[in-house]
C-alpha positions in Angstrom: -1.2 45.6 30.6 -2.5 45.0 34.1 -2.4 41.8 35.6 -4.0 38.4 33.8 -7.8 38.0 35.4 -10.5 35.0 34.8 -12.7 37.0 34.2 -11.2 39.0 31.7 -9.5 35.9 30.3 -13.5 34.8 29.5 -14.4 38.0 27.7 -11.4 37.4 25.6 -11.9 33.8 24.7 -15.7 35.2 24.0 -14.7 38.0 21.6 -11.7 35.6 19.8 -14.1 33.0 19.3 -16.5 35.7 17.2 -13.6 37.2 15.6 -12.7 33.3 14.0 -16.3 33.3 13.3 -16.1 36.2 11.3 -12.7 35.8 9.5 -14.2 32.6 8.5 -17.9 33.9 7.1 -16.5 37.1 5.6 -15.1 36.2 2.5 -17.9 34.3 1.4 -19.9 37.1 2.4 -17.3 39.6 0.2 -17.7 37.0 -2.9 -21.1 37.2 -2.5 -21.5 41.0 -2.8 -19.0 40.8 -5.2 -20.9 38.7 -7.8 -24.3 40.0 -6.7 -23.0 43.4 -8.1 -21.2 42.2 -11.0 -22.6 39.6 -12.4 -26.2 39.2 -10.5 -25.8 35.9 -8.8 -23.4 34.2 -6.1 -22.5 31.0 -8.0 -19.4 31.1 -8.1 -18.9 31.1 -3.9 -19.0 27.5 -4.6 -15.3 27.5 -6.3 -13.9 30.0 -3.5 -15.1 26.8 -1.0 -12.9 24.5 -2.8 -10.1 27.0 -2.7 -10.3 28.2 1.3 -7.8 25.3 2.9 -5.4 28.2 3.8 -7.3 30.2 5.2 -6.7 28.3 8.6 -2.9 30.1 8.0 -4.8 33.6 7.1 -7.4 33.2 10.2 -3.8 32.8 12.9 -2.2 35.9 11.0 -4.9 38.3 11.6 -5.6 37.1 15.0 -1.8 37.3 16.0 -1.9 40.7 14.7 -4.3 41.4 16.8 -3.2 39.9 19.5 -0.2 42.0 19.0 -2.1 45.5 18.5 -4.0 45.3 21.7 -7.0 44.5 20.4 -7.6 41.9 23.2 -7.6 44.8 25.7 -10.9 45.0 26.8 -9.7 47.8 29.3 -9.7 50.5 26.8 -12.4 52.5 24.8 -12.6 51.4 21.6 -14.9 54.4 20.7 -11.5 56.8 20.7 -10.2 58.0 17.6 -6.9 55.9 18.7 -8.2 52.6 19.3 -10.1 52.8 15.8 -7.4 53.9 13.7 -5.0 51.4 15.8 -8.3 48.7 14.4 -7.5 50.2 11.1 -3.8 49.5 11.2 -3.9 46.1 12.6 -6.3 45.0 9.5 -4.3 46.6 7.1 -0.9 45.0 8.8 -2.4 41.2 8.5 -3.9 41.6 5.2 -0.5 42.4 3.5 0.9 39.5 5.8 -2.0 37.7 4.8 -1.2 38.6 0.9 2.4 37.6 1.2 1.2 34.6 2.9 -0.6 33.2 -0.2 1.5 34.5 -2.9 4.9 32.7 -1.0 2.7 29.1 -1.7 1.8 29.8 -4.8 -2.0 30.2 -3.9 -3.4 34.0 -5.1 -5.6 35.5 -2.4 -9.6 36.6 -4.0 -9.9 38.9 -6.2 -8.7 42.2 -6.0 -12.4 43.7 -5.9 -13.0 40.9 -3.4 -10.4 41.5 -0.9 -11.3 45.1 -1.2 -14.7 44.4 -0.2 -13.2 41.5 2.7 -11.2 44.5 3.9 -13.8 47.4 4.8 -16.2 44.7 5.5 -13.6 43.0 8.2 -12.8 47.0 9.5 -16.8 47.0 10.4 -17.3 43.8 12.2 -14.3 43.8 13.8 -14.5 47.7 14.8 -18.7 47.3 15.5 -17.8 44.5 18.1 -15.8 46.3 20.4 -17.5 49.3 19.5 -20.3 47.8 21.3 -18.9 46.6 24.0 -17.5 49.6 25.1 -20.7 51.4 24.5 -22.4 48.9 26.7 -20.1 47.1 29.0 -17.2 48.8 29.4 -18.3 51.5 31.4 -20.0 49.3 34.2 -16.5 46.8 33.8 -14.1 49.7 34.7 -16.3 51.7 37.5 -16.4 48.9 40.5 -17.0 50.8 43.2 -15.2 48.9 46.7 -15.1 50.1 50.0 -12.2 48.8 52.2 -12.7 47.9 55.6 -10.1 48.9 57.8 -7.6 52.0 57.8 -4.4 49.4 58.8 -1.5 48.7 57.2 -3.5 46.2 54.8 -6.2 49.0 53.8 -3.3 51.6 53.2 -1.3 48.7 51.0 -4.4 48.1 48.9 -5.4 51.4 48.7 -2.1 52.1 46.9 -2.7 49.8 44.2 -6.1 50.7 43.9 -5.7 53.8 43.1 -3.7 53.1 40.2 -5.7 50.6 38.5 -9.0 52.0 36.7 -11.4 48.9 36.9 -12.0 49.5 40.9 -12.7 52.9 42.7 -12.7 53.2 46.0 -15.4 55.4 47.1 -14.1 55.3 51.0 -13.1 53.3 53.9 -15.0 52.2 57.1 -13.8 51.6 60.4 -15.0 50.9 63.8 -12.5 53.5 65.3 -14.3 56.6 66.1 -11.2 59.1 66.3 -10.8 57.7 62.3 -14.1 59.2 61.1 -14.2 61.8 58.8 -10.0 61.5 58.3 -8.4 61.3 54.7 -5.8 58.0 53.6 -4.5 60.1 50.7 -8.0 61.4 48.7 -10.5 58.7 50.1 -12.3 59.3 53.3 -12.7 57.4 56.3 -17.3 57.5 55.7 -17.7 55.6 59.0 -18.0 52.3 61.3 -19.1 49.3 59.8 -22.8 49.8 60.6 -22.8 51.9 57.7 -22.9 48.9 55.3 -26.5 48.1 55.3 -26.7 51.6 53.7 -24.6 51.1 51.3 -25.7 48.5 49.7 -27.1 50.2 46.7 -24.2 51.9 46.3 -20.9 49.9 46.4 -20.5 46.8 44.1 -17.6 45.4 46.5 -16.5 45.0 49.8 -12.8 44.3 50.8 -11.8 43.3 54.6 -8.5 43.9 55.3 -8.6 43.6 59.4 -5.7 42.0 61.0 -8.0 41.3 63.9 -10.3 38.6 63.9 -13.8 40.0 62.4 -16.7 40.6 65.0 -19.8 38.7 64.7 -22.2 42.1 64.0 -19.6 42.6 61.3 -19.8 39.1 59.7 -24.0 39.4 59.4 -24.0 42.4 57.9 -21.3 41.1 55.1 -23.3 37.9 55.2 -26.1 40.2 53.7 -24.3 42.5 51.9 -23.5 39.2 49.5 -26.9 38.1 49.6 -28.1 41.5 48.5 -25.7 41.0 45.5 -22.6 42.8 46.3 -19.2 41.1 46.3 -17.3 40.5 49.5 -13.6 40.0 49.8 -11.3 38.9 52.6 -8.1 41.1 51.2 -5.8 37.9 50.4 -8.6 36.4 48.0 -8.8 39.4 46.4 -5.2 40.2 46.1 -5.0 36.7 44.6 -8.2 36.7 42.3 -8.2 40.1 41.2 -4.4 41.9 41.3 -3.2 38.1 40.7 -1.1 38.3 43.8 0.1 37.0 47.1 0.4 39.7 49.6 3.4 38.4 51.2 3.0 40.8 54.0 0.0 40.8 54.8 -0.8 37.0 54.7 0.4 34.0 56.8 3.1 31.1 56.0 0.1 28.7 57.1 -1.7 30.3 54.5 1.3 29.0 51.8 0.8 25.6 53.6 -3.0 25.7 53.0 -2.9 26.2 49.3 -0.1 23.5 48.8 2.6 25.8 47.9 4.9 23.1 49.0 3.5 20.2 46.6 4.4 22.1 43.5 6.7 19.8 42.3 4.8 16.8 42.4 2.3 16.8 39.6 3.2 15.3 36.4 3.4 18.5 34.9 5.5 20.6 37.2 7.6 17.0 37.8 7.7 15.9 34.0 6.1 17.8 31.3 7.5 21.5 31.9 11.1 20.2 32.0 10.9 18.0 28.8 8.6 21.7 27.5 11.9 23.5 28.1 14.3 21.6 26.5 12.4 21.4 23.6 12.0 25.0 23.5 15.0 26.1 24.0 16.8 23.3 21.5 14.6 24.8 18.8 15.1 28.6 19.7 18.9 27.8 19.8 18.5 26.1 16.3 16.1 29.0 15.2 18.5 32.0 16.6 21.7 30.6 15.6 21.8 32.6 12.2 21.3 35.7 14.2 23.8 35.0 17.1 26.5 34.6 14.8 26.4 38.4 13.8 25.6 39.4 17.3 28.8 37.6 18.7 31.0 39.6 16.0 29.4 43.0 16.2 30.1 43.0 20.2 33.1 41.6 19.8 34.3 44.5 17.3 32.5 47.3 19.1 34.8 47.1 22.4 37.0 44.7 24.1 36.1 41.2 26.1 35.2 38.3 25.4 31.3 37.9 23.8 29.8 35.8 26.8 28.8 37.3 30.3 29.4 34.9 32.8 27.3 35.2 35.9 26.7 33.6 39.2 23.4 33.2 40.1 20.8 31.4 42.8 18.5 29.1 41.4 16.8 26.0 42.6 16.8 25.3 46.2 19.6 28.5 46.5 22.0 26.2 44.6 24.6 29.0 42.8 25.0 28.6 38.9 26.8 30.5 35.7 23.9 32.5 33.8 25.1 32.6 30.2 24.4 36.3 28.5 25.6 37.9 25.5 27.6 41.0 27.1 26.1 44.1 26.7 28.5 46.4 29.0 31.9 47.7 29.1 34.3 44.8 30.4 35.1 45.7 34.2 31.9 47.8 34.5 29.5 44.8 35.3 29.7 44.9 39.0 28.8 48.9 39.5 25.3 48.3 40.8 24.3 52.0 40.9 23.7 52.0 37.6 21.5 49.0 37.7 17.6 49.6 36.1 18.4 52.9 35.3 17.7 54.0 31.7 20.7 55.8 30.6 23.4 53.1 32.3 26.6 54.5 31.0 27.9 50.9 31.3 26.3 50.1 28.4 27.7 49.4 24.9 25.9 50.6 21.8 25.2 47.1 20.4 23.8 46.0 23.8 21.6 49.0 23.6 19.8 47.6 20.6 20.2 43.9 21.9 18.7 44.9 25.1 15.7 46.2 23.3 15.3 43.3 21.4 16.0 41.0 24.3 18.7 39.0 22.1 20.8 39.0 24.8 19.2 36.1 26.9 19.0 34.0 23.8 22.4 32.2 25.5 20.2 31.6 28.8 18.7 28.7 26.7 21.7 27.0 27.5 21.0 27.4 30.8 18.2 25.6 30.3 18.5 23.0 28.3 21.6 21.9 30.9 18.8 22.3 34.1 19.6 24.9 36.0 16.8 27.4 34.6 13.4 26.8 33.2 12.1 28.9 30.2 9.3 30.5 33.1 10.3 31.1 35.8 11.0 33.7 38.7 13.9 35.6 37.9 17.6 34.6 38.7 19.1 36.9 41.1 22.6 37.5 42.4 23.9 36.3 45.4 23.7 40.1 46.9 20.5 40.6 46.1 19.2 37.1 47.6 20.7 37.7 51.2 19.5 41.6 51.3 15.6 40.5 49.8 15.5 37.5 52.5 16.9 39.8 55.1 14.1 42.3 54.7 11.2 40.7 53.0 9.6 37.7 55.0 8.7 34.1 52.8 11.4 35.4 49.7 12.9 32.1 49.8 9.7 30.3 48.6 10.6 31.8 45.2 13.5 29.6 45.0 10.9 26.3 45.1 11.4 26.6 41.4 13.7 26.7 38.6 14.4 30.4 37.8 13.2 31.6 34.4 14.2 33.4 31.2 10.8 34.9 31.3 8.1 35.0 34.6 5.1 36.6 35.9 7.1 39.0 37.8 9.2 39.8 34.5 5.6 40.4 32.5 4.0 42.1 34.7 6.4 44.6 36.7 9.2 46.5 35.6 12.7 45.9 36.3 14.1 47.6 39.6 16.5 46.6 41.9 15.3 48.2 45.4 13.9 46.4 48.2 10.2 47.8 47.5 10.6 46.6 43.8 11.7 42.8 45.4 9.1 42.4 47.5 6.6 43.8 44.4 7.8 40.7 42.2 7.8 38.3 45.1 4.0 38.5 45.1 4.2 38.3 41.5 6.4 35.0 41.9 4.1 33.4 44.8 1.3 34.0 42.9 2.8 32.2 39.8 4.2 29.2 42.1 1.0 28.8 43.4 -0.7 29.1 40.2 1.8 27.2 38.1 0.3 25.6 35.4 0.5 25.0 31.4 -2.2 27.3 31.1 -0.3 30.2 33.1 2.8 29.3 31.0 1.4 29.9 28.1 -0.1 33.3 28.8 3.3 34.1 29.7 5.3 32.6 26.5 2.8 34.6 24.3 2.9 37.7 26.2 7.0 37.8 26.5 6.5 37.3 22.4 3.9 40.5 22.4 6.6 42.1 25.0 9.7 41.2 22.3 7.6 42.5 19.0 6.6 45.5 20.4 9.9 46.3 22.6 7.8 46.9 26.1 9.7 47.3 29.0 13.1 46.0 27.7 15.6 47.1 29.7 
C-alpha cells in the first residue's frame, strides 16, 4: 500500500461510515423481504429490533474483514473480476465469523432464509459502492497530471518516485535552461522554460518546484495564477511531506527541521506521558496474551538446533544510548554476525522454525520486554546496530534526528518500505522516520498498530 494521505484517509472514513450504515439497515431490510414473501407483511421486524444488541460485535467483524481484504483501497478498480470476487470472499469470510460469533454466546444469527437474503443483498451494496466510485472517481483520482519544474537533482529524485506511483503522471518538466529543451530524464521530456505555464493551464492539474535557487519573480506570478486558475502548486518539500508522506532529507534544510518543531517532540503530554504509559500497557497485555504461544516457540527452537532460545543484541536507541534488543533466535548460533546475508530472501542462516516465525513476526514478541523496561516504544523508528548507525550518519546528513525517539517494534519506515540494509535503503526510511517524528501523534500510531496487524494476518513483507 502506498503511503497514508489526508485525503485518502477522508474518502475512507466516508465509505466506512456508509458501510456501518448499511450493515446496520440491511437486516431489517433482509427480514422485511423475507416476511413480505412469506408471509405478506413485515411485522415481525419488530422482534429482530429487540434481538439486534450484538450486532455492534457483527458490524466490527465484517468491517475488520474488510479492512483486512483491501477493501479500503481506494487505489484499485473495483470493476475487475479480482476485486469483485476478493468483495465476494471477504463477505463470505465475516459472515461465517459472524455465525460463529453468535452461536459461541448462545444468540442464533436470523434465519437461515434471512441471512441468505442479508448476504447477496450485503454483496450488492457493498460491491455497487465501490463499483461506483471507480466508475466515477477513480479514474480522475489516479490520472494527476504534474509537471516538475526544474531538471536538478530535486526533479530527477522526485521524478524517480513518481514514476512508480499511479495517482500522479508526469506529463514533462520545464526549465529555464535553453541547452535542456527538448532532452529526455528517463521517458519525460524537458517541454520548455517556465513561460510555458500559462499554456498549460488547461492541461496539468499540478505544479511541483523543485529549484535549489531562489524562484524569479516572473516565475512566482505565473504560479501565482496558475493556483488561481485552479491548478495545484507545490514547493517540492510540501509535497514530499503532504503527498509521499515524507521528509526529503536531502533535498531540505536542518532550519527547515527547526521550523516545524522537530525538536519539541517530546514535550506534549502525549509524546511526554500518554504514549509511554500506551506502551506498557500494550506490551503487558501482548506478553500476557502470547505467553501460551511462546512457550511452544521457546521449545521447538530449542529442539531444532543448538543455542540458547533468546538473541541478545546491542542496539542504539534513544539519544544513541546502546541497549540489549530481546528476540526469539531465528539463526544458526555463530551465524548472526555474517551481514551479507542480511535482507536477503533465501539467508542460509536461517533455521526452519525461524522461517515460519519470521513470517509470522513471532519473533519480536520478546521486544515487548524491551519495552515495557523503556528502552523501546511499541512505534517507533527502527533499532539499528551500532555498524549500521556510524556508516548511515557518515553518508546520510540529519540521520541522527531519528534517534529523538524511542526506537520501535513497529514504525512508519517498517510499514511502509521493505527491509534492506544498503545506504540507499537508510536514507529511504530516514524520510519515512522524519516524517513520522514530525508527525507523531495518537492518530499516526494508530494507523500504524492496525496496519502492522493487516501486515501480520496477511504475512506482507515479513522478512
Amino acid at each position: 500500500m502506498l503511503p497514508f494521505r489526508k485525503n485518502e484517509l477522508k474518502k475512507q472514513i466516508a465509505i466506512l461510515t456508509g458501510d456501518i450504515v448499511i450493515l446496520v439497515i440491511i437486516p431489517f431490510f433482509s427480514a422485511y423481504i423475507y416476511y413480505l414473501i412469506h408471509l405478506g407483511t413485515y411485522i415481525k421486524i419488530v422482534s429482530l429490533k429487540l434481538e439486534s444488541s450484538p450486532f455492534v460485535l457483527n458490524i466490527l467483524i465484517y468491517i475488520t474483514v474488510f479492512y483486512v481484504m483491501d477493501l479500503y483501497d481506494f487505489r484499485k478498480n473495483f470493476l475487475s473480476k479480482r476485486e469483485i470476487l476478493k468483495i465476494f470472499i471477504a463477505i463470505i469470510t465475516a459472515s461465517v465469523l459472524s455465525i460463529f460469533f453468535f452461536y459461541l454466546i448462545g444468540k442464533p444469527p436470523l434465519g437461515r432464509w434471512i441471512f441468505l437474503i442479508y448476504i447477496s443483498t450485503l454483496f450488492l451494496f457493498v460491491f455497487g459502492v465501490r463499483a461506483c466510485y471507480s466508475k466515477f472517481a477513480l479514474k480522475n483520482e489516479i490520472e494527476k497530471k504534474c509537471v516538475i519544474i526544474g531538471t536538478g537533482e530535486a526533479g530527477h529524485y522526485l521524478h524517480a518516485i513518481l514514476s512508480e506511483r499511479d495517482d500522479y503522471k508526469i506529463t514533462g518538466f520545464l526549465d529555464d535552461d535553453h541547452e535542456k529543451w527538448g532532452t529526455y530524464l528517463g521517458k519525460t521530456k524537458v517541454l520548455g522554460g517556465t513561460e510555458l505555464i500559462s499554456s498549460l493551464l488547461d492541461q496539468i492539474d499540478v505544479f511541483i518546484i523543485t529549484l535549489s535557487k531562489s524562484m524569479p519573480v516572473k516565475l512566482h506570478s505565473r504560479l501565482v495564477e496558475a493556483k488561481l486558475k485552479g491548478v495545484m502548486v507545490y514547493e517540492m518539500p510540501a509535497f514530499c511531506e503532504k503527498i509521499l508522506s515524507i521528509i526529503p532529507v536531502r533535498h531540505v534544510s536542518d532550519p527547515c527541521f527547526v521550523d516545524v518543531s522537530i525538536s519539541e517532540v517530546q514535550k506534549n503530554l502525549y509524546n511526554n506521558k500518554i504514549k509511554r504509559l500506551t506502551d506498557i500497557v500494550l506490551s503487558l497485555t501482548g506478553l500476557l496474551i502470547t505467553l501460551p504461544l511462546t512457550i511452544p516457540v521457546a521449545l521447538a527452537i530449542r529442539l531444532e538446533s543448538a543455542g540458547p532460545v533468546f538473541y541478545i543484541q546491542k542496539r542504539i536507541g534513544y539519544y544513541r544510548r546502546p541497549f540489549n534488543l530481546i528476540k526469539f533466535r531465528t539463526m544458526k548460533t555463530g551465524l548472526e554476525n555474517h551481514r551479507k546475508y542480511a535482507g536477503q530472501r533465501d539467508d542460509p542462516r536461517i533455521t526452519r522454525v525461524g522461517r515460519i516465525i519470521r513470517l509470522f513476526r513471532i519473533d519480536e514478541i520478546p521486544q515487548m520486554l524491551n519495552v515495557v523496561i523503556g528502552d523501546m516504544s511499541f512505534i517507533g523508528p527502527r533499532a539499528l546496530i551500532e555498524e549500521e548507525v556510524n556508516e548511515f550518519s557518515r553518508e546520510i546528513p540529519s540521520f541522527s534526528m531519528r534517534h529523538f525517539i524511542r526506537p520501535g517494534i513497529t514504525g512508519w519506515a517498517q510499514i511502509n518500505y521493505p527491509h534492506g540494509t544498503t545506504i540507499q535503503d537508510g536514507l529511504a526510511k530516514l524520510e519515512y522516520d522524519l516524517y513520522y517524528i514530525k508527525n507523531l501523534s495518537p492518530v499516526i500510531d494508530l494507523i500504524i498498530l492496525v496496519r502492522t496487524i493487516k501486515t501480520v494476518l496477511l504475512r506482507h513483507g515479513a522478512k
